[in-house]
Residue frames as qw, qx, qy, qz and C-alpha x, y, z in Angstrom:
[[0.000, 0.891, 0.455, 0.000, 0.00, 0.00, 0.00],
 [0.203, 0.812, 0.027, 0.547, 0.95, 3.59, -0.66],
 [0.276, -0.196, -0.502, 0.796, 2.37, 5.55, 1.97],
 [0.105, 0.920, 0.378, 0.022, -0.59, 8.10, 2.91],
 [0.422, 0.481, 0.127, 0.758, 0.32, 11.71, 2.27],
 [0.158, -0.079, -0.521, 0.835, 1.12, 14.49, 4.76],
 [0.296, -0.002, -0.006, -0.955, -2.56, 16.11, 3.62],
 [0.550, -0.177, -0.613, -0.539, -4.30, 12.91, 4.50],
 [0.481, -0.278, -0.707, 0.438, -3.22, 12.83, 7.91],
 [0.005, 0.023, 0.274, -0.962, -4.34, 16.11, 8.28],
 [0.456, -0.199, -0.499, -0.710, -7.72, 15.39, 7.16],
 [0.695, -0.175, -0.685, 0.131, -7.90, 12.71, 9.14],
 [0.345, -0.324, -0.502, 0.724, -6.73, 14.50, 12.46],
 [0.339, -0.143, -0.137, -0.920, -9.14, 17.53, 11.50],
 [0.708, -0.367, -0.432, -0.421, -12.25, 14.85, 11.80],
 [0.695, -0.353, -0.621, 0.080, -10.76, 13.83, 14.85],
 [0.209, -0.950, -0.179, -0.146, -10.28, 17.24, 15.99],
 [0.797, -0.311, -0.016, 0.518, -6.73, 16.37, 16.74],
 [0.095, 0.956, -0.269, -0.069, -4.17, 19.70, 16.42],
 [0.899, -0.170, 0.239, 0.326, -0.88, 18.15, 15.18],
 [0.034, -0.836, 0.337, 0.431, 2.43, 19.86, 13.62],
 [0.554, 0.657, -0.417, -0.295, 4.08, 19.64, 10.91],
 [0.041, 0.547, -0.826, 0.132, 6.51, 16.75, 12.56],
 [0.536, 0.301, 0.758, -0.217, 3.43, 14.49, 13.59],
 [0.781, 0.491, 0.160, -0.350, 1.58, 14.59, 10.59],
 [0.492, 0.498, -0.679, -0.221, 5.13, 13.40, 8.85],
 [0.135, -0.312, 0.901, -0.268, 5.44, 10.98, 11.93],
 [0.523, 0.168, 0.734, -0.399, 2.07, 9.69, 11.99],
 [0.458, 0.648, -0.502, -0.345, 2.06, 9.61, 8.10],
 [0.373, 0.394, -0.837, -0.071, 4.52, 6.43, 8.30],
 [0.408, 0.051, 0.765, -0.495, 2.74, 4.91, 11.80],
 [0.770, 0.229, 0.420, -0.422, -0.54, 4.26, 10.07],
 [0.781, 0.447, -0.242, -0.362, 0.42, 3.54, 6.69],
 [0.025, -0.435, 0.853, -0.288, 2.62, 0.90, 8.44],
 [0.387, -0.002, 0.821, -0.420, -0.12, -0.09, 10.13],
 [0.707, 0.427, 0.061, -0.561, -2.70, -0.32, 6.94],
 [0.574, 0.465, -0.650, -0.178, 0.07, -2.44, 5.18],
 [0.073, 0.188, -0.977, 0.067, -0.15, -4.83, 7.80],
 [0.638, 0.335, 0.478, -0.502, -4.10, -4.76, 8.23],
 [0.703, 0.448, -0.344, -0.432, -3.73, -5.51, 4.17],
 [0.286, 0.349, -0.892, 0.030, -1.26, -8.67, 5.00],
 [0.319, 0.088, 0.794, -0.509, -3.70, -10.06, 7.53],
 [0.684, 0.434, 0.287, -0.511, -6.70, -9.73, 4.98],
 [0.703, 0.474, -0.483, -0.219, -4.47, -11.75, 2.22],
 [0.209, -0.207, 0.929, -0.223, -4.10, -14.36, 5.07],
 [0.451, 0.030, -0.826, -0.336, -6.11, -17.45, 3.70],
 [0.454, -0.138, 0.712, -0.518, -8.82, -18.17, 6.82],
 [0.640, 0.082, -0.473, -0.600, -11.60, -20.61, 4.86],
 [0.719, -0.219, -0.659, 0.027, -10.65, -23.80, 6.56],
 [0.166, -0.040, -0.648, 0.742, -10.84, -21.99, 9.88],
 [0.264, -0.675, -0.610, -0.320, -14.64, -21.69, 11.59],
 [0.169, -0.652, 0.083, -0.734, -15.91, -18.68, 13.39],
 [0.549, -0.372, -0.627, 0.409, -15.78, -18.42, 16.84],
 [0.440, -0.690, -0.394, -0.418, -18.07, -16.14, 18.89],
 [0.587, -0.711, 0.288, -0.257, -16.78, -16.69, 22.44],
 [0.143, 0.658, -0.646, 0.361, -13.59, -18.29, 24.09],
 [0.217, -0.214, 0.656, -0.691, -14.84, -19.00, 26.90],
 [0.188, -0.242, -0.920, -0.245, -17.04, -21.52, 27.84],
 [0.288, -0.215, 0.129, -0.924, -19.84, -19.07, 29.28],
 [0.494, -0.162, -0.801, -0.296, -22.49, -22.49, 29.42],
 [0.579, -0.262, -0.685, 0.355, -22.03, -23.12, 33.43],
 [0.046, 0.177, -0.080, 0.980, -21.58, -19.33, 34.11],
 [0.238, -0.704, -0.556, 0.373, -24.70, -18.07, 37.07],
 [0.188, 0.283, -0.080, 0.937, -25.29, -14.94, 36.90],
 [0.007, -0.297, -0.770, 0.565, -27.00, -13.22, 39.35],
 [0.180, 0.660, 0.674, 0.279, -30.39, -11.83, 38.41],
 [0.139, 0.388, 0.201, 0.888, -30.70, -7.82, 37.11],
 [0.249, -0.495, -0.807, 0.205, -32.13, -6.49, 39.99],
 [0.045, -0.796, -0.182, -0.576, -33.73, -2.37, 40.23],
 [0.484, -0.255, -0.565, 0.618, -32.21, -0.93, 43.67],
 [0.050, -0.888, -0.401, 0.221, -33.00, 1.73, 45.53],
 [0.443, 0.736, 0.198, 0.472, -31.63, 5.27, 43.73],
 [0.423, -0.140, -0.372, 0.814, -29.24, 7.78, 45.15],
 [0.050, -0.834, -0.352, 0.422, -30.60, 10.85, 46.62],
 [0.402, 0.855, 0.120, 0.304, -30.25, 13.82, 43.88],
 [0.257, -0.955, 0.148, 0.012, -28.45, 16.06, 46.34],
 [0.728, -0.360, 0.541, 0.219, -25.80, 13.18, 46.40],
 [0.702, 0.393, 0.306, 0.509, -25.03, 12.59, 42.54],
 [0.347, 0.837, 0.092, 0.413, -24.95, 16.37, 42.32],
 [0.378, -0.860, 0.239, 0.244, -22.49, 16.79, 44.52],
 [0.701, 0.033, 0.388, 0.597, -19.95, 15.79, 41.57],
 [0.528, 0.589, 0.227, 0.568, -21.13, 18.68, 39.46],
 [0.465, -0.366, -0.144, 0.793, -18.34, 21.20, 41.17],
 [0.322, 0.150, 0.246, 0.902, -18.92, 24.18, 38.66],
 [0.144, 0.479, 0.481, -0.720, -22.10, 25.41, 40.25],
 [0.442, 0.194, -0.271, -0.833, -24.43, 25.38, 36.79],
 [0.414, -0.064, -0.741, -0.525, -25.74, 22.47, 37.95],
 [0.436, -0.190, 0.243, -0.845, -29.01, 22.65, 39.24],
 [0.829, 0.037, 0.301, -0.470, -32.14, 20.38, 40.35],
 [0.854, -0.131, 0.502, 0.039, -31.55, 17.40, 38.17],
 [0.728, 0.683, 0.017, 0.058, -29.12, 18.07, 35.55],
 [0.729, -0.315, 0.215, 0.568, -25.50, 18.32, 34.88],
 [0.469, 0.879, 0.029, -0.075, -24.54, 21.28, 32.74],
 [0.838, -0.093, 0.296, 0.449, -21.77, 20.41, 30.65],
 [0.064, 0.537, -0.401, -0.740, -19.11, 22.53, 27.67],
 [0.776, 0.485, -0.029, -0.402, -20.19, 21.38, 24.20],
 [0.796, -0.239, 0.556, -0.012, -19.08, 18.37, 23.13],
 [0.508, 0.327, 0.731, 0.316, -20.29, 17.58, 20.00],
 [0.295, 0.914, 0.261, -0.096, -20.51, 20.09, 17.09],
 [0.326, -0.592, 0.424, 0.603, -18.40, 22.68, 15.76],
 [0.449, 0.704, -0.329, -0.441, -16.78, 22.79, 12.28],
 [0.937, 0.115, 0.310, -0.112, -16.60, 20.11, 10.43]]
């Protein structure tokens, strides 16, 4: 496989919001396409006479205990985590997360 190109790692770290310099995007440039040339060597690995497998473990014997509804903390209690004082009665007010330029 190709090597990617310094303007595809930027693309790439843009969608993943990532700021990176000029030295990472050469560095991480060779990392993945490293790593794509060996995801390509693994998918020209012959599996056919090998059968799926689902679970390891023999899970068969495995108890588990039964999903039970307890009793809920008191509000006052969870909201003592949200330190920044904008959260009120029964919410957490967070920074935006999700959004921005694409």
């Amino acid at each position: 496989m190709a090597k990617l190109s310094k303007a595809q790692i930027k693309k790439i770290s843009e969608l993943a919001k990532l700021e990176l310099t000029d030295a990472e995007l050469d560095k991480f440039a060779g990392e993945i396409s490293e790593i794509l040339d060996y995801v390509e060597q693994l998918q020209d690995e012959d599996v056919s006479d090998i059968s799926a497998t689902t679970n390891l473990l023999d899970f068969d014997g495995q108890v588990l205990r039964a999903d039970e509804a307890g009793e809920p903390l008191p509000i006052t209690k969870i909201l003592q985590n949200a330190t920044d004082g904008r959260s009120t009665k029964h919410e957490f007010v967070t920074s935006q997360i999700v959004g921005g330029e694409e």
